[in-house]
C-alpha positions in Angstrom: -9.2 -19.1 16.3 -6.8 -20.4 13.6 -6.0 -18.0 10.0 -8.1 -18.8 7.0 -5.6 -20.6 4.7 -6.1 -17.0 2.4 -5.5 -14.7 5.0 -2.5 -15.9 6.5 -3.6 -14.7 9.6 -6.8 -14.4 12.9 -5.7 -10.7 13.9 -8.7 -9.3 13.9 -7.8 -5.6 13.9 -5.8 -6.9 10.7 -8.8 -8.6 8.7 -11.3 -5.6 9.5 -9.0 -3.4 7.8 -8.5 -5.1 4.7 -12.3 -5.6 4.9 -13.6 -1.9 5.1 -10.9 -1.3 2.2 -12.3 -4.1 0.3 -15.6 -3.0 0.7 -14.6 0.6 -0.2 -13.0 -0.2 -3.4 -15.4 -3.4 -4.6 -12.5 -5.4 -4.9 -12.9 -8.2 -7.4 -10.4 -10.5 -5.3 -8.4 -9.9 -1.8 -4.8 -11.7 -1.9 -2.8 -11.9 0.4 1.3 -12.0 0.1 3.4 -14.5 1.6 6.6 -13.4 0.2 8.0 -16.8 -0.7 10.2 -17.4 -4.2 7.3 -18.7 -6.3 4.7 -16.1 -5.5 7.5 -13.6 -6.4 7.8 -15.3 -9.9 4.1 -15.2 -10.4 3.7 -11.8 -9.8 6.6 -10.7 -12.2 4.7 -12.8 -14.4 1.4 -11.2 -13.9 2.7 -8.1 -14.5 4.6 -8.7 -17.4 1.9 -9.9 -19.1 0.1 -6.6 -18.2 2.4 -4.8 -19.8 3.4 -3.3 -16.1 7.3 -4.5 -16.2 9.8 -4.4 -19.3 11.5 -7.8 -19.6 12.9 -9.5 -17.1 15.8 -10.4 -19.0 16.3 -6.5 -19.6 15.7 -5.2 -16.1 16.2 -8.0 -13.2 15.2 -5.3 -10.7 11.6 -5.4 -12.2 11.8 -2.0 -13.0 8.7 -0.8 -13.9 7.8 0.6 -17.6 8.1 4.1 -17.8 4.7 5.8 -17.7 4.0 9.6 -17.6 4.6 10.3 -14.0 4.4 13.9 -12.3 7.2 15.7 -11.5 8.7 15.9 -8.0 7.5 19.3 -7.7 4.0 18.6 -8.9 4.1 15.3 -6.8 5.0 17.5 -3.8 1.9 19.9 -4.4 -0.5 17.1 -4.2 1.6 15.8 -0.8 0.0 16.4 2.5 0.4 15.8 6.4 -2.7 15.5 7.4 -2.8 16.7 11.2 -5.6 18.0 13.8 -4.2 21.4 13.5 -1.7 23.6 10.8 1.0 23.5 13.0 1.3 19.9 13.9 2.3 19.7 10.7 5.2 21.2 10.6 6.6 24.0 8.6 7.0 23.9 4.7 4.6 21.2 4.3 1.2 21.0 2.8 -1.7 20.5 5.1 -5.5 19.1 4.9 -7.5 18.1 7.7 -7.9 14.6 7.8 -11.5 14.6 7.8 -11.3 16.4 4.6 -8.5 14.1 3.4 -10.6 10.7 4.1 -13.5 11.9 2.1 -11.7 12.6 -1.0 -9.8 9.8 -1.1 -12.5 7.8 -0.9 -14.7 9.5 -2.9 -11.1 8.9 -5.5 -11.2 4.8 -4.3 -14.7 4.1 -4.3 -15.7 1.2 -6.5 -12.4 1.6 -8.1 -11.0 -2.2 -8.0 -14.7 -3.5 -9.3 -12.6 -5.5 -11.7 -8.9 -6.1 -9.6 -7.5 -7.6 -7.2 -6.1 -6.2 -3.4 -3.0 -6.9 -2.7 -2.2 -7.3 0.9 1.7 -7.0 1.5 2.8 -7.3 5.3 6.1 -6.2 5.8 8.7 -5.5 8.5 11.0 -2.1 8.6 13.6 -1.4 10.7 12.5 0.9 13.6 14.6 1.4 16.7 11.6 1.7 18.6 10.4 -2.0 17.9 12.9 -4.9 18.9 11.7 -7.1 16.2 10.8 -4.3 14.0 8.0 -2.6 12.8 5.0 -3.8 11.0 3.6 -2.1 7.8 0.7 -3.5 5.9 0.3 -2.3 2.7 -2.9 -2.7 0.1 -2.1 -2.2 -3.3 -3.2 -3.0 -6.8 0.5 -2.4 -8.0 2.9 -5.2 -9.1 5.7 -2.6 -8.7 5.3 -1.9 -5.0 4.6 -5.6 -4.1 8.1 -6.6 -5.9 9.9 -3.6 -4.2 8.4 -4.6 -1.1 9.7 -8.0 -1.6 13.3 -7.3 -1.8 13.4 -6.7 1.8 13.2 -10.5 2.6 10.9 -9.9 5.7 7.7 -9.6 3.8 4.7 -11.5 3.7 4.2 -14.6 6.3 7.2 -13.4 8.7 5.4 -10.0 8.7 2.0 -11.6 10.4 4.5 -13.5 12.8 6.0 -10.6 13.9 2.6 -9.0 14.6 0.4 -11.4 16.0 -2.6 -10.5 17.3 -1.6 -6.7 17.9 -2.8 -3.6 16.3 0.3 -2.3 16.4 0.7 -1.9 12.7 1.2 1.0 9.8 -1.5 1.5 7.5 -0.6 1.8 3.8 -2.8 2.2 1.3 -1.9 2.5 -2.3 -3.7 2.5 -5.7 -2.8 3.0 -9.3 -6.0 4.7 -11.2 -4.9 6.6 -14.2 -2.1 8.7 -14.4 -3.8 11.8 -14.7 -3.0 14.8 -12.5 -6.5 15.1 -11.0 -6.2 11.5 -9.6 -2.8 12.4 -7.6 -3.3 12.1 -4.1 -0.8 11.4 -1.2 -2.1 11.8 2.2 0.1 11.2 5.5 -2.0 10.7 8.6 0.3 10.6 11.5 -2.0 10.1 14.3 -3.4 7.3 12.7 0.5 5.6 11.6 -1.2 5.6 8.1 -0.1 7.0 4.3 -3.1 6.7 2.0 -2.0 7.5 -2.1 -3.6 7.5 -5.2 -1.9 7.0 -9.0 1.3 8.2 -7.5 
């Protein structure tokens, strides 16, 4: 089996992933990163002429523009480990079930992307535990976290090298809805190497 020239890659634990998310959210369009120079510049572009980024003549670093965010104690209220049990989750932090935790984030991303696009944004982070490193795939609809992504060099086709046909791979999953407090949502999964968050 040889990759679709759009999905970069035939690992099929990989590609049914991005399918039940793009199903879940109706996205409009599924692209996926490669991390070289002129993608980079396209996305900048993209985004500035969303109004996402301030200039990149005033901020190189493709700082985002500042929108009303929550604050890092608010943020932490809406933050949980997500855990078979209370205590697996170690003390001082929020817990949810993940059962419960799956069905309201995606009764949050349901038909949410009807009119965007899915970014998928492979990636490799150091880890000890992984020779070459480990993989994180990460679907987004923000130009910020695909350019901070990005400045780690190893993003995009090197990624889906590194990982072949293994499903040995974290989940990430993150969308921008509104900024409104009710559409906060971070959810850590550990047993399932996944961080599913919404608007955060």
């Amino acid at each position: 089996m040889t990759p679709h020239a759009l999905t970069l890659t035939c690992n099929a634990a990989l590609l049914g992933w991005v399918g039940e998310i793009a199903r879940l959210t109706r996205a409009r369009e599924v692209a996926w990163c490669d991390g070289s120079a002129a993608e980079r510049r396209q996305i900048v572009a993209s985004a500035a002429m969303a109004g996402a980024l301030l200039s990149e003549s005033k901020r190189p670093s493709h700082v985002r523009r500042g929108l009303p965010l929550a604050s890092a104690q608010g943020l932490d209220r809406l933050t949980f480990v997500c855990t078979p049990t209370r205590a697996e989750s170690g003390s001082g932090s929020h817990w949810m079930a993940p059962s419960v935790a799956y069905r309201k984030l995606e009764r949050l991303l349901r038909d949410s992307l009807g009119t965007g696009t899915l970014y998928v944004v492979p990636d490799v982070v150091d880890d000890p535990a992984f020779p070459q490193g480990r993989v994180l795939i990460e679907l987004t609809n923000s130009y910020h976290g695909i350019l901070s992504m990005g400045v780690s060099g190893r993003m995009g086709r090197e990624a889906l090298d590194v990982l072949g046909e293994s499903n040995a791979f974290s989940r990430g999953l993150h969308v921008c809805l509104s900024h409104a407090a009710q559409h906060l949502l971070v959810c850590h999964f550990p047993e399932d190497d996944a961080t599913w968050s919404v608007s955060s």
